[in-house]
N, CA, C and O of each residue as an XYZ file, in Angstrom:
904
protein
N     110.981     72.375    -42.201
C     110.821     72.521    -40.758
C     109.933     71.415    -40.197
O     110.126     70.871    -39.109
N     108.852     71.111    -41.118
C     107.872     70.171    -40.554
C     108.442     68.902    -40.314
O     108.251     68.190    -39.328
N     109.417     68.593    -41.650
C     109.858     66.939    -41.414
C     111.199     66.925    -40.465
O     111.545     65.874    -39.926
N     111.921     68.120    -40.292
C     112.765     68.204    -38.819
C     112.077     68.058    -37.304
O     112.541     67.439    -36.346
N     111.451     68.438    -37.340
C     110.556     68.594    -36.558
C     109.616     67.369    -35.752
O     109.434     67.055    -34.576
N     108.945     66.681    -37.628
C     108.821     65.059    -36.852
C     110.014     64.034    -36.727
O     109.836     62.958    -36.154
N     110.978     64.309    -37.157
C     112.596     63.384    -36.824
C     112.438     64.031    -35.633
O     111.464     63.430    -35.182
N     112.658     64.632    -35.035
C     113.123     64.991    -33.443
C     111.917     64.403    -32.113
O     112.061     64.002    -30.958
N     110.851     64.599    -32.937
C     109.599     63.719    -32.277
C     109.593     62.219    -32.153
O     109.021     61.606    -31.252
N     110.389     61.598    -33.294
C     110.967     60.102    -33.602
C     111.445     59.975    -32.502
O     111.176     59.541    -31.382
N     112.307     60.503    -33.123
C     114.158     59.990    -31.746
C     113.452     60.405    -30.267
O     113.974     59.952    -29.249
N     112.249     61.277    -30.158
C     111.808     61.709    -28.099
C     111.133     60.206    -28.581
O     111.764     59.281    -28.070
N     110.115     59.797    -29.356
C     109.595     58.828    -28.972
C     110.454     57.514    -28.922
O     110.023     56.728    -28.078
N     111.593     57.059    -29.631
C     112.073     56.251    -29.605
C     112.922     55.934    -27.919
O     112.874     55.023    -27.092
N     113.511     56.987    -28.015
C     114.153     57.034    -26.697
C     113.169     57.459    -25.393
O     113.501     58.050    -24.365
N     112.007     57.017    -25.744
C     111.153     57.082    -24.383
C     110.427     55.592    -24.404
O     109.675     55.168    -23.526
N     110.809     54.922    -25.563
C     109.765     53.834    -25.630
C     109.526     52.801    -24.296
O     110.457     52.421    -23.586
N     108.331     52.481    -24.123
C     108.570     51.457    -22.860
C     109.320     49.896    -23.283
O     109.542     48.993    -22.476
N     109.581     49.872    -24.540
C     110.279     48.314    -24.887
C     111.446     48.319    -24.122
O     111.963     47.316    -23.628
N     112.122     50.223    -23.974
C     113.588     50.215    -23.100
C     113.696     49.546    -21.696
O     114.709     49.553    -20.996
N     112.305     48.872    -21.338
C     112.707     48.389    -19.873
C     112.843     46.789    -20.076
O     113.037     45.998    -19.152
N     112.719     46.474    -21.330
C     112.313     44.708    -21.994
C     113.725     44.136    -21.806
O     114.778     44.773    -21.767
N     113.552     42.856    -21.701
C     114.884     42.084    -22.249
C     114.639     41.168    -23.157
O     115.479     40.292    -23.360
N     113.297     41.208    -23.953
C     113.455     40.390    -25.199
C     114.679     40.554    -26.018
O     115.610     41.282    -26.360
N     114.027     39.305    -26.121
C     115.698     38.867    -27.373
C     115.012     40.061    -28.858
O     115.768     40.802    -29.485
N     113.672     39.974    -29.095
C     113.594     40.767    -30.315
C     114.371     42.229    -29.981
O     114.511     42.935    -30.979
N     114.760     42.640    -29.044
C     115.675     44.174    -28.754
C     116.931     43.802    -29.049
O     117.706     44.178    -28.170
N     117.448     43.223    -29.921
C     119.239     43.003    -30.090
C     120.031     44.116    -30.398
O     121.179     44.303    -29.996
N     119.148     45.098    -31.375
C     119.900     46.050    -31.777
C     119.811     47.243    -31.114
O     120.082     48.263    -31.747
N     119.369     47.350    -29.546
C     119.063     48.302    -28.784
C     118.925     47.687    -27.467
O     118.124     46.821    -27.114
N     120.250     48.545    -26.496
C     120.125     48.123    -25.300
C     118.927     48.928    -24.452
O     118.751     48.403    -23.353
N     118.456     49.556    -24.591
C     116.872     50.352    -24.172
C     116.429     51.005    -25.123
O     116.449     52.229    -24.997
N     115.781     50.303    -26.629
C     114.854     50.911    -27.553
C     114.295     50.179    -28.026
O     114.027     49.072    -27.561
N     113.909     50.706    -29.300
C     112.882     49.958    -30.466
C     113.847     48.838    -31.288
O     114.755     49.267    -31.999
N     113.687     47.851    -31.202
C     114.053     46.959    -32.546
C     113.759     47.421    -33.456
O     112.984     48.364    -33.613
N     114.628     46.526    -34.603
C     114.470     47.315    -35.799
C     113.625     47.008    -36.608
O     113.517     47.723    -37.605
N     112.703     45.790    -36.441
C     111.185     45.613    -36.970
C     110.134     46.783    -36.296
O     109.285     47.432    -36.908
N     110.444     46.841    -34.933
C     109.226     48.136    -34.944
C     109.277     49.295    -35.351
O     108.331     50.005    -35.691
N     110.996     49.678    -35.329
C     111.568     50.831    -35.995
C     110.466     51.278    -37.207
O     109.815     52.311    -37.363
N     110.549     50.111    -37.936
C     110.198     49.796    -38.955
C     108.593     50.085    -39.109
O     108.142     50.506    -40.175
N     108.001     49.905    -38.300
C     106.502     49.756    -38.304
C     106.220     51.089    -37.915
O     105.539     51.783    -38.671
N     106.664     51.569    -36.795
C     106.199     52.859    -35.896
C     106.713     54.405    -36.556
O     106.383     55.487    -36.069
N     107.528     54.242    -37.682
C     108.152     55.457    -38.240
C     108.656     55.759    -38.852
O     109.504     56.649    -38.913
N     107.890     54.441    -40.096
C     108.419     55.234    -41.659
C     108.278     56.166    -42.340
O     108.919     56.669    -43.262
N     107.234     56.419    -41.745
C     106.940     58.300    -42.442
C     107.827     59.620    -41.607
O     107.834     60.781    -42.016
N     108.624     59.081    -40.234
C     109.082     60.259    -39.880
C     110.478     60.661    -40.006
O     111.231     61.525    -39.554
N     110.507     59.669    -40.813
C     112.401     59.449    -41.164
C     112.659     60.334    -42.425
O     111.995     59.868    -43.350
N     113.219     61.200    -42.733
C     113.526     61.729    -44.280
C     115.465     61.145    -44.068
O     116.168     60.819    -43.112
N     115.602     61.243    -45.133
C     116.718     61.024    -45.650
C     117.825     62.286    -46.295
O     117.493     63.049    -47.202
N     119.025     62.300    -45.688
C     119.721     63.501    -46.294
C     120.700     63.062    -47.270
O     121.051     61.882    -47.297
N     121.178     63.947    -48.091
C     121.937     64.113    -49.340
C     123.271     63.700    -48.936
O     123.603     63.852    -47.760
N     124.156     63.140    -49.873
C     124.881     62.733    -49.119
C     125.800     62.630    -50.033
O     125.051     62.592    -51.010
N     127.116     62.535    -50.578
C     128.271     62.663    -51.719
C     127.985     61.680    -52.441
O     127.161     60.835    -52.090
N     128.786     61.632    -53.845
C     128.810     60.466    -54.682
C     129.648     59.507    -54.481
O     130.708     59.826    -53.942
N     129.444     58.145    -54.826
C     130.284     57.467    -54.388
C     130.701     56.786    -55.853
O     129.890     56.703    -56.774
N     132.047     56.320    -55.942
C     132.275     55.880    -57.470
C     132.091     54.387    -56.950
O     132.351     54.060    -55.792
N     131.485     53.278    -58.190
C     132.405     51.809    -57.518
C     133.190     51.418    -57.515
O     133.615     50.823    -56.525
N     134.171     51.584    -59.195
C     135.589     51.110    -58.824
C     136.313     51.585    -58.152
O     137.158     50.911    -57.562
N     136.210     53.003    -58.011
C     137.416     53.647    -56.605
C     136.969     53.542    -55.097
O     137.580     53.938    -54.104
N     135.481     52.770    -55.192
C     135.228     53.089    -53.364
C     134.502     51.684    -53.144
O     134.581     50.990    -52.130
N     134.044     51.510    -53.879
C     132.964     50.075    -53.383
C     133.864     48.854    -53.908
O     134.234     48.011    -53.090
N     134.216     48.749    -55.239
C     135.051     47.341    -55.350
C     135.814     46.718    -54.145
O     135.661     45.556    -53.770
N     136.900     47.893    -53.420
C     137.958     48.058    -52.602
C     137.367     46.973    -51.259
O     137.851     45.953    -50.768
N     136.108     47.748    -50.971
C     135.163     47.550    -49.627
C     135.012     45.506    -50.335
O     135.684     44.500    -50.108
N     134.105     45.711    -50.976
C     133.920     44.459    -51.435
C     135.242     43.299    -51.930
O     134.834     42.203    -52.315
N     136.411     43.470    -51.926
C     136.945     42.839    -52.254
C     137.910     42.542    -50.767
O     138.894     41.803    -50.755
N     137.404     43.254    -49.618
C     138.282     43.011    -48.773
C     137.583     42.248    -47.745
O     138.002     41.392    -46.965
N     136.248     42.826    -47.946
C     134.903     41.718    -46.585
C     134.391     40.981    -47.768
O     134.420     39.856    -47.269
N     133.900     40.776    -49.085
C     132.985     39.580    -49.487
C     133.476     38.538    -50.385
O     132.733     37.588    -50.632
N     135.225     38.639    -51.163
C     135.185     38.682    -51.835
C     135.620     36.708    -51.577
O     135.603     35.898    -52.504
N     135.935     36.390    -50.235
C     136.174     35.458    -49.800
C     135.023     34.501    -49.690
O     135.362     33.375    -49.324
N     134.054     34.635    -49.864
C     132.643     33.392    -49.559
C     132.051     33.875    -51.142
O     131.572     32.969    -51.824
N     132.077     35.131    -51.668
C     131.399     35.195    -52.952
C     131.845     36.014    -54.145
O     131.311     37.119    -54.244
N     132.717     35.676    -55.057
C     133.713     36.014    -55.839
C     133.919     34.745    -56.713
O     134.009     33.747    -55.997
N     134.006     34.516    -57.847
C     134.804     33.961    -58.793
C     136.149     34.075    -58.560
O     136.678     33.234    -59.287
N     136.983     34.659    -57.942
C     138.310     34.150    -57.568
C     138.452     33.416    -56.740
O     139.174     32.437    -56.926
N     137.766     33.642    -55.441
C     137.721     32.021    -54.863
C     137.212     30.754    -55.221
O     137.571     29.613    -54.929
N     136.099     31.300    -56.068
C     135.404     29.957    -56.354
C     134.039     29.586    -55.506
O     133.295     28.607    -55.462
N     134.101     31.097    -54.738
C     132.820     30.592    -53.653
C     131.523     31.561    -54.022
O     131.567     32.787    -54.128
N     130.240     30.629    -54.207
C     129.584     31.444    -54.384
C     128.606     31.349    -53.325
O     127.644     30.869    -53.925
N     128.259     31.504    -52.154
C     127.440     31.527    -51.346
C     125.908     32.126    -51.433
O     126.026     33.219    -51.986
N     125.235     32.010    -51.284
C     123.597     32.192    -51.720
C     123.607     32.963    -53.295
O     122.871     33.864    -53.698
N     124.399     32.457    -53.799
C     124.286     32.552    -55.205
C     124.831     34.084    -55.872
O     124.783     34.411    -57.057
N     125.554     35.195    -54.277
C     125.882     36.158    -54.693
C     127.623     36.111    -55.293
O     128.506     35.392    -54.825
N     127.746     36.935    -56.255
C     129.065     36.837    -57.164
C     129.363     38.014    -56.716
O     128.371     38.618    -56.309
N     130.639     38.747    -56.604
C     130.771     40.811    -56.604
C     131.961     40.578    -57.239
O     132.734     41.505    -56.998
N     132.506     39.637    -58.036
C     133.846     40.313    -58.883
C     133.214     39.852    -60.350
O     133.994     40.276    -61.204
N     132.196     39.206    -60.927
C     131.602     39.474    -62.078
C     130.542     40.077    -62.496
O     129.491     39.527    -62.822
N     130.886     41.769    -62.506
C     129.468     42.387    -62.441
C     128.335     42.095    -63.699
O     127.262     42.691    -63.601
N     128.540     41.232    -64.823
C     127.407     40.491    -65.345
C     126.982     39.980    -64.265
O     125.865     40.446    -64.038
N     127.356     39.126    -63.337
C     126.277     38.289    -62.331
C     125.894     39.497    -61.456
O     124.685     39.627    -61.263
N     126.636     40.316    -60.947
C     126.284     41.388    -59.827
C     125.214     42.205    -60.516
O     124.421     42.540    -59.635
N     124.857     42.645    -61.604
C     123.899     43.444    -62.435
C     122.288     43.233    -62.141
O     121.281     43.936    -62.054
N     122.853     41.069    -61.982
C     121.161     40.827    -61.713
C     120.391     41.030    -60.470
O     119.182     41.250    -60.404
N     121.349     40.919    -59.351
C     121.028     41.488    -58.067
C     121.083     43.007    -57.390
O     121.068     43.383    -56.218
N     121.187     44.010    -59.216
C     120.837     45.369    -58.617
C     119.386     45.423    -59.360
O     119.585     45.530    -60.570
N     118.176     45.391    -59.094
C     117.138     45.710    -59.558
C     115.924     45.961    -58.584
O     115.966     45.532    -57.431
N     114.974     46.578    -59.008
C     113.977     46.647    -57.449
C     113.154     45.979    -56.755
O     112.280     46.258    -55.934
N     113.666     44.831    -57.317
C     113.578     43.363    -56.986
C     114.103     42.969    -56.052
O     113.471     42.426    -55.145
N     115.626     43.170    -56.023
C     116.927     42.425    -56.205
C     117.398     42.423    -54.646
O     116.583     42.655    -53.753
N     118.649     42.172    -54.402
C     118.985     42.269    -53.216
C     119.862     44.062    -53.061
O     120.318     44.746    -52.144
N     119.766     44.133    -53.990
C     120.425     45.467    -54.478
C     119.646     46.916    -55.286
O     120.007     47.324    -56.390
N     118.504     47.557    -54.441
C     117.604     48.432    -54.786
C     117.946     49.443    -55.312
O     117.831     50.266    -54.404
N     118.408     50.123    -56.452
C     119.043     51.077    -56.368
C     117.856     52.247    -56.537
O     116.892     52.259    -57.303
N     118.321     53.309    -55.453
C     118.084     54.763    -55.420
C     117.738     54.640    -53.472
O     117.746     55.540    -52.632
N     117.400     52.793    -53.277
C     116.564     52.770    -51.500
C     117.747     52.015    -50.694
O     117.495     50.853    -51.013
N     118.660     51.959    -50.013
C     119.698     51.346    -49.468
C     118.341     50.689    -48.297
O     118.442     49.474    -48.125
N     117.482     51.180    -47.742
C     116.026     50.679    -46.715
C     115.785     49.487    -47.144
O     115.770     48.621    -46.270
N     115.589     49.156    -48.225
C     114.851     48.548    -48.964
C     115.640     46.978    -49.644
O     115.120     45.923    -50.006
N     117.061     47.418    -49.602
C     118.377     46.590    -50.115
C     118.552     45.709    -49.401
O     119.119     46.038    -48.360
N     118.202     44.237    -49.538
C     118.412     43.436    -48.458
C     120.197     43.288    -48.278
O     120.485     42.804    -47.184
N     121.403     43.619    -49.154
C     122.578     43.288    -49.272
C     123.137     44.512    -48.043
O     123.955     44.351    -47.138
N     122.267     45.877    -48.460
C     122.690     47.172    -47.428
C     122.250     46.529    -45.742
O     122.890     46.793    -44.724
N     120.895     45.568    -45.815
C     120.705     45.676    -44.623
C     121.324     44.788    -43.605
O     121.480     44.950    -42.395
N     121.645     43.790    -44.410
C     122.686     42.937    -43.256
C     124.102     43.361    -43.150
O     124.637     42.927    -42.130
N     124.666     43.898    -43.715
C     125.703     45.069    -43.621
C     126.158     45.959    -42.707
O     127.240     46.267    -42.209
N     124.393     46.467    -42.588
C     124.210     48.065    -41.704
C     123.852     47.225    -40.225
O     124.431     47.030    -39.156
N     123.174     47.037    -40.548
C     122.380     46.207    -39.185
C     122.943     44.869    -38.554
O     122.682     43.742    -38.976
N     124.049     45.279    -37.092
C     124.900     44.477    -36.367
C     124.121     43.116    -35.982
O     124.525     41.956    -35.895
N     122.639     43.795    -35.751
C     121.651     42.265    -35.077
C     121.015     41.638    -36.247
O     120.221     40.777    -35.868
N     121.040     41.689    -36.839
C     120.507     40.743    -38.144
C     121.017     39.710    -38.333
O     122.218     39.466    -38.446
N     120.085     38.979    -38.384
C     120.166     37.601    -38.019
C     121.247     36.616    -39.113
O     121.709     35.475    -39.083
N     121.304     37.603    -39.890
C     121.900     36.852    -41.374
C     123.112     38.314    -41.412
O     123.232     38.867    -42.505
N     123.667     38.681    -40.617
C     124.835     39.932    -40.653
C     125.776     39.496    -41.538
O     125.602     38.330    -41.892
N     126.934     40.185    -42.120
C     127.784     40.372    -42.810
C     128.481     41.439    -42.779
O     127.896     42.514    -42.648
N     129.903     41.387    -42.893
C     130.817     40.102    -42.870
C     130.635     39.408    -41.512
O     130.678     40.140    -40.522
N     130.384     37.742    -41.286
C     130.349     37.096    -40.207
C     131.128     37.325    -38.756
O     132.193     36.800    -38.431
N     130.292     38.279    -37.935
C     131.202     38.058    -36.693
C     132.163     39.588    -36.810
O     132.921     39.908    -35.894
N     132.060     40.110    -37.577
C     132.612     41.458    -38.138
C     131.675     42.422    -38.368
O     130.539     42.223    -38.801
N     132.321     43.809    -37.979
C     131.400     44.632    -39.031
C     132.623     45.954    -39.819
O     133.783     46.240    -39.522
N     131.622     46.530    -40.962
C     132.424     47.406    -41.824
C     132.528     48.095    -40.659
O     132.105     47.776    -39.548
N     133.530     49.732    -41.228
C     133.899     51.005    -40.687
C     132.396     51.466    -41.062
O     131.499     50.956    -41.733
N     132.496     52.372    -40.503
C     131.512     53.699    -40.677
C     131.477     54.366    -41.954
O     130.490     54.526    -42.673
N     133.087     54.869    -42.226
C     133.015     54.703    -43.837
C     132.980     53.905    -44.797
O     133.145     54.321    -45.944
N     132.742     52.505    -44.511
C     132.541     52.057    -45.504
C     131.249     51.957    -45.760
O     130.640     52.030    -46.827
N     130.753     51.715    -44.253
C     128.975     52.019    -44.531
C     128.317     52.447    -45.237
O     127.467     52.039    -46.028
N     128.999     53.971    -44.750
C     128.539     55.259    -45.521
C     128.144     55.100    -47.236
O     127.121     55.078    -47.921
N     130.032     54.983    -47.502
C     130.464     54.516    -49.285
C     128.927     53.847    -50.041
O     128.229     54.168    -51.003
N     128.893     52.617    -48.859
C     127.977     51.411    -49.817
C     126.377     52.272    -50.202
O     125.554     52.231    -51.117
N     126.582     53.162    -48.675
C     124.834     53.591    -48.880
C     124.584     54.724    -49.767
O     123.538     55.134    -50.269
N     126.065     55.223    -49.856
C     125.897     56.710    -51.224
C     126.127     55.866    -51.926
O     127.148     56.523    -51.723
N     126.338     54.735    -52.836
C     126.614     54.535    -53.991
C     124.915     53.741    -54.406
O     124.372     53.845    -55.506
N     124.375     53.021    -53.268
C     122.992     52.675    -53.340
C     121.835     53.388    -53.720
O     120.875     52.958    -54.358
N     122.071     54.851    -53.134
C     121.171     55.829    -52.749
C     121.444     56.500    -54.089
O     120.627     57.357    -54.427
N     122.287     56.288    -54.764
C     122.965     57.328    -55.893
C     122.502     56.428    -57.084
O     122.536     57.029    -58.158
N     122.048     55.040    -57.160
C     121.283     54.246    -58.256
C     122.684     52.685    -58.361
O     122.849     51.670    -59.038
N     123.138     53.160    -57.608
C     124.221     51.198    -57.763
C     124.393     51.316    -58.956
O     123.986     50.415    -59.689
N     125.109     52.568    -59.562
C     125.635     52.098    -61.288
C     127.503     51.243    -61.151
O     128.409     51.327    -60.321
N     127.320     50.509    -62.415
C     128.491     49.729    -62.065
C     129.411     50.468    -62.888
O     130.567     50.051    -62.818
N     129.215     51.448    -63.645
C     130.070     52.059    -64.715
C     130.108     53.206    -64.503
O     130.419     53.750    -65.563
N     129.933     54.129    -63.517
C     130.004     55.273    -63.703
C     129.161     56.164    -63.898
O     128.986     57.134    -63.162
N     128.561     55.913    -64.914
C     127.717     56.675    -65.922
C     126.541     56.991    -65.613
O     125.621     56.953    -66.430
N     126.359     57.464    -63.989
C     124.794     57.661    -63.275
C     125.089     58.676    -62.999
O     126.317     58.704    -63.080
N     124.704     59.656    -62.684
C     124.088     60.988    -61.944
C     124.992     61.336    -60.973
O     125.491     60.454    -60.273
N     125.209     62.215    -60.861
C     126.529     62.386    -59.546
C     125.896     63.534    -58.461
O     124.976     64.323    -58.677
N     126.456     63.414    -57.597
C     126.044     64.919    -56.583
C     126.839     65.380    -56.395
O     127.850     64.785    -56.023
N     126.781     66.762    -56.569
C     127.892     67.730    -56.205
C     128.476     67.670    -54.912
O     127.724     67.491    -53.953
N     130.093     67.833    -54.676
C     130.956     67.301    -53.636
C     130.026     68.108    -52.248
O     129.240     68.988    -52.602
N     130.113     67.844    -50.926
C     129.690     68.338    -49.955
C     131.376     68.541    -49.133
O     132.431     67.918    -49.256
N     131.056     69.450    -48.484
C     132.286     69.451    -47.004
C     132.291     68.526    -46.209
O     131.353     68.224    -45.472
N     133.337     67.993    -46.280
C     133.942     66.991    -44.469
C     133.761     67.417    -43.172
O     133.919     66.611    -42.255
N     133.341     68.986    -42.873
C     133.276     69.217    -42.112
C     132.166     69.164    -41.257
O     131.027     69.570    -41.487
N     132.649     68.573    -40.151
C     131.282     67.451    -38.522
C     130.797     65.895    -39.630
O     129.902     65.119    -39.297
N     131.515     65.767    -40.748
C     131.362     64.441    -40.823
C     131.681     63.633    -40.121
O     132.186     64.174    -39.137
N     131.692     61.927    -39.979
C     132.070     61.503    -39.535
C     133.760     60.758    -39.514
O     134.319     60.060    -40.359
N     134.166     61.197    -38.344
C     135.638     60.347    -38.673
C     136.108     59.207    -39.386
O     135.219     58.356    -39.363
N     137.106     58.814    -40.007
C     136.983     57.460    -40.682
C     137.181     56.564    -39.258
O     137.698     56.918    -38.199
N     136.591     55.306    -39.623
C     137.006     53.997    -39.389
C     136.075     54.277    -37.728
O     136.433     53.911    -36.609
N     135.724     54.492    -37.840
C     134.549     54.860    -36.496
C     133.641     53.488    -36.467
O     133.560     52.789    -37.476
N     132.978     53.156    -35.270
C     131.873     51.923    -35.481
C     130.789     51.980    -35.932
O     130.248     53.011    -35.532
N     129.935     51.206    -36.797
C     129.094     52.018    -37.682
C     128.015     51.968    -36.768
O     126.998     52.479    -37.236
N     127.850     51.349    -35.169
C     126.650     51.213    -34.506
C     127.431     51.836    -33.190
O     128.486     51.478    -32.667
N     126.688     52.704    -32.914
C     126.924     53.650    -31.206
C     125.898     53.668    -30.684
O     124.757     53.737    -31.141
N     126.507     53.566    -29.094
C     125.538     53.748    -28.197
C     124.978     55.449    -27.916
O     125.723     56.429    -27.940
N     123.714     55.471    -27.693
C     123.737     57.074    -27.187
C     122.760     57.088    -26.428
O     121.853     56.261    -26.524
N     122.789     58.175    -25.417
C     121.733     58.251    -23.916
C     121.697     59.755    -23.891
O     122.496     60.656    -24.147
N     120.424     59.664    -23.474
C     119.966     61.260    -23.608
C     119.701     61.240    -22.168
O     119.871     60.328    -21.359
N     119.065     62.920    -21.941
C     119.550     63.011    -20.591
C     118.574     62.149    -19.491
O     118.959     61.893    -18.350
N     117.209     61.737    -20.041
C     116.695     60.673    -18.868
C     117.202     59.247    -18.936
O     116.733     58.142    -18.666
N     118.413     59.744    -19.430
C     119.430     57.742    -19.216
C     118.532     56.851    -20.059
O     118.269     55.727    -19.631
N     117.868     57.405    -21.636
C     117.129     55.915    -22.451
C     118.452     56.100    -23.180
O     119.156     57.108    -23.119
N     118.692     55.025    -23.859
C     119.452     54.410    -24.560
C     119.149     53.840    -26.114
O     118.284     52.995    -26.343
N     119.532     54.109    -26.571
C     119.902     53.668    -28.307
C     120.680     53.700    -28.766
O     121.502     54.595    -28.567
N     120.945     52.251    -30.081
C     121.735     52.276    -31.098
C     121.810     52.664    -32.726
O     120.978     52.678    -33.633
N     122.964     52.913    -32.647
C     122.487     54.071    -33.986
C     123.700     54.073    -34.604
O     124.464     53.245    -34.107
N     124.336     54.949    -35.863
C     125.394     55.000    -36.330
C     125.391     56.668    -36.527
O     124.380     57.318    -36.791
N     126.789     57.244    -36.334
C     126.824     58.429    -36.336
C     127.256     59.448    -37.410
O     128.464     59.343    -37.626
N     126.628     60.449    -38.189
C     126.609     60.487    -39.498
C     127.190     62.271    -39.457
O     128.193     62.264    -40.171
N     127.097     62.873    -39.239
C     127.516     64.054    -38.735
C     127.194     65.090    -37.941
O     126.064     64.920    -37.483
N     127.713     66.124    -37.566
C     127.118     67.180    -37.107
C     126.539     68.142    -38.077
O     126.912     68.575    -39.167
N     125.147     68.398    -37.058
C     124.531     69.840    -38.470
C     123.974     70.816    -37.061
O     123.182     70.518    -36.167
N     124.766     72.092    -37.314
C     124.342     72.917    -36.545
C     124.106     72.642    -34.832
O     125.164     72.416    -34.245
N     123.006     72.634    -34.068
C     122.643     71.945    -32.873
C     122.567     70.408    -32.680
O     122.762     69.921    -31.567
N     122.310     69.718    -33.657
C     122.118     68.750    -33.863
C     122.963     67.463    -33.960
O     124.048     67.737    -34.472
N     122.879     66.495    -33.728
C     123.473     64.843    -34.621
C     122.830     64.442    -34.875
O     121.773     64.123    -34.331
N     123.439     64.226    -36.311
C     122.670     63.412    -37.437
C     123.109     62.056    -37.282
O     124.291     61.714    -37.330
N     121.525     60.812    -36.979
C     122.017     59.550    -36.478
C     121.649     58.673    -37.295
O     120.535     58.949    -37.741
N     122.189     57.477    -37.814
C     121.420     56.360    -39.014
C     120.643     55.556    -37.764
O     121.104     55.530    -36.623
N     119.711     55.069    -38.059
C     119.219     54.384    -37.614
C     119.950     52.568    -38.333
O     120.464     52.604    -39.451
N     119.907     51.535    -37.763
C     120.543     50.557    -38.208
C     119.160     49.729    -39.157
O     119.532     48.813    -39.890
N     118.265     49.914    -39.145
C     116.928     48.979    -39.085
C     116.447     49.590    -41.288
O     115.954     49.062    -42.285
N     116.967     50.779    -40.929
C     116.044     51.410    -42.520
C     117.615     52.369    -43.128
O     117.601     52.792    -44.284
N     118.750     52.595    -42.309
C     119.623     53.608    -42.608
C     119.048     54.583    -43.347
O     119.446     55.198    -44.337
N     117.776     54.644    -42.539
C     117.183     56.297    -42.180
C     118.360     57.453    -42.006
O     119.453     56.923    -42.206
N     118.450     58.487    -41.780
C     119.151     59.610    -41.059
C     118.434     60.290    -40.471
O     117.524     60.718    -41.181
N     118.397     60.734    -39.075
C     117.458     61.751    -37.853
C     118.138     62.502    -37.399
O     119.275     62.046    -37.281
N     118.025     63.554    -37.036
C     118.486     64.864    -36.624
C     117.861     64.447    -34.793
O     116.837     63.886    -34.404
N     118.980     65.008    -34.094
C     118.489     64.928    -32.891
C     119.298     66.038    -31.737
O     120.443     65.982    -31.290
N     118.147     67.080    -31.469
C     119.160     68.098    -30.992
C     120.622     67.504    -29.694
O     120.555     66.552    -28.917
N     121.568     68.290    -29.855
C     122.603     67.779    -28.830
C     122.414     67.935    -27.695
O     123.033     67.232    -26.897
N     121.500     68.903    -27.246
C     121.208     69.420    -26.101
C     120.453     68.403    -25.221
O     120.648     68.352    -24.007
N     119.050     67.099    -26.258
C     118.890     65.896    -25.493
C     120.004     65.012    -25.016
O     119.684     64.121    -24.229
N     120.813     65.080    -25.243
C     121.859     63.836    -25.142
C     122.518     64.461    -23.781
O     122.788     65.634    -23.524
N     122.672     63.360    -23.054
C     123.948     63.501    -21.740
C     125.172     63.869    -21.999
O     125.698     63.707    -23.100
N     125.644     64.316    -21.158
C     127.605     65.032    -21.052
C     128.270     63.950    -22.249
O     128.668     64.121    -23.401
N     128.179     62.888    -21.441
C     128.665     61.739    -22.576
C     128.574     61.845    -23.871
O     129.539     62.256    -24.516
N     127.549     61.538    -24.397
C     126.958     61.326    -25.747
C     127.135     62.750    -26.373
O     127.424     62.743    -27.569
N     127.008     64.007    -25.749
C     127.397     64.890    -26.382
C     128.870     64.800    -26.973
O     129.364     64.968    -28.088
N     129.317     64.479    -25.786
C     131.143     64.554    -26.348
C     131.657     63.293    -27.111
O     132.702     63.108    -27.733
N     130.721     62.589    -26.893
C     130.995     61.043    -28.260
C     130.857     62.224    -29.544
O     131.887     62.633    -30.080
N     129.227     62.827    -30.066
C     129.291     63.462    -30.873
C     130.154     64.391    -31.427
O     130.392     64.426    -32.635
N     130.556     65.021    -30.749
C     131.922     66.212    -31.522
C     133.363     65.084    -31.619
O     134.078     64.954    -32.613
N     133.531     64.292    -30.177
C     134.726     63.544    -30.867
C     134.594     62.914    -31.953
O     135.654     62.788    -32.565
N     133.384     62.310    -32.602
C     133.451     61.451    -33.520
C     133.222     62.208    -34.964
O     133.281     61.490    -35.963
N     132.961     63.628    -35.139
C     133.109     64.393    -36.254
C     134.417     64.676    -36.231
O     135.020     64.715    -35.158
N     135.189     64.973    -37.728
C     136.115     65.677    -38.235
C     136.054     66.862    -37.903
O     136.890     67.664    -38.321
């Protein structure tokens, strides 16, 4: 209750922030909020993280990766761009460590998850593109689940589709609550009163009752669940 409780205090403070009246360029990833460096600063302790399915790699992540990266960094093209490989997982192995660009158990923490997740990042990927929502999702359960390349990690028991999110959805939405502040976010499902929102900056997850949100944004939320 306590850490629901400070997520819902997040999202009033985020969506009240006075940066929403700014037009700095540091606000890219929010047309009236927090960037995702202050995101970052102002509320890492109020973010918890929810459970979320297993993801396999060869049946869900290769697919993703072979259709956005496999063109600038792959041994089949021949291109290796900042030195990342994803079709020889000997080379991909060295960039999963908690080092690496590839954190496994923290997708927050993953510099490969964060230009991915995060549309304003300065270094985004795929260029000028972004994934689905599910693929988002895929990359951040298979991160969050330890980035095994074989299988052979820990699994979570299946969850229901139901108020997940639709496939192929945008992984960054706008949403306005009812004093018209504004934020961007990605939309992760319905739970009870609530939408559950990623933040783009940490792919945090926040609970935020539906009842803040305008006519609009309410009905973005149910259209965009299954």
């Amino acid at each position: 209750m306590q850490s629901h409780l400070g997520a819902t205090y997040a999202m009033s403070a985020i969506f009240a922030h006075p940066a929403a009246k700014t037009k700095d360029k540091r606000f890219l990833a929010f047309d009236d909020g927090l960037s995702p460096m202050n995101l970052r600063r102002l509320f890492p302790l109020l973010f918890t993280a929810l459970p979320a399915a297993a993801a396999d790699f060869k049946k869900d992540i290769v697919p993703i990766l072979e259709k956005n990266c496999y063109e600038c960094h792959s041994q089949k093209t021949g291109k290796k761009k900042a030195g990342y490989v994803f079709d020889d997982l000997e080379t991909l192995k060295l960039d999963i460590n908690p080092k690496g660009a590839i954190v496994p158990g923290n997708p927050a923490e993953s510099h490969f998850f964060e230009v991915i997740a995060d549309a304003s990042h300065e270094a985004h990927m795929p260029p000028d593109e972004n994934l689905s929502s599910r693929d988002v999702e895929k990359l951040r359960e298979w991160i969050t689940e330890g980035a095994s390349l074989d299988g052979k990690g820990p699994k979570m028991a299946p969850v229901s589709n139901a108020g997940k999110a639709k496939p192929d959805l945008p992984p960054i939405m706008t949403w306005v609550n009812f004093e018209g502040k504004k934020i961007k976010a990605g939309f992760v499902r319905l739970e009870g009163d609530s939408v559950i929102l990623r933040m783009p900056a940490n792919a945090q997850e926040v609970a935020y009752p539906m009842s803040k949100l305008d006519a609009a944004s309410q009905q973005q939320a149910k259209d965009s669940a299954q």
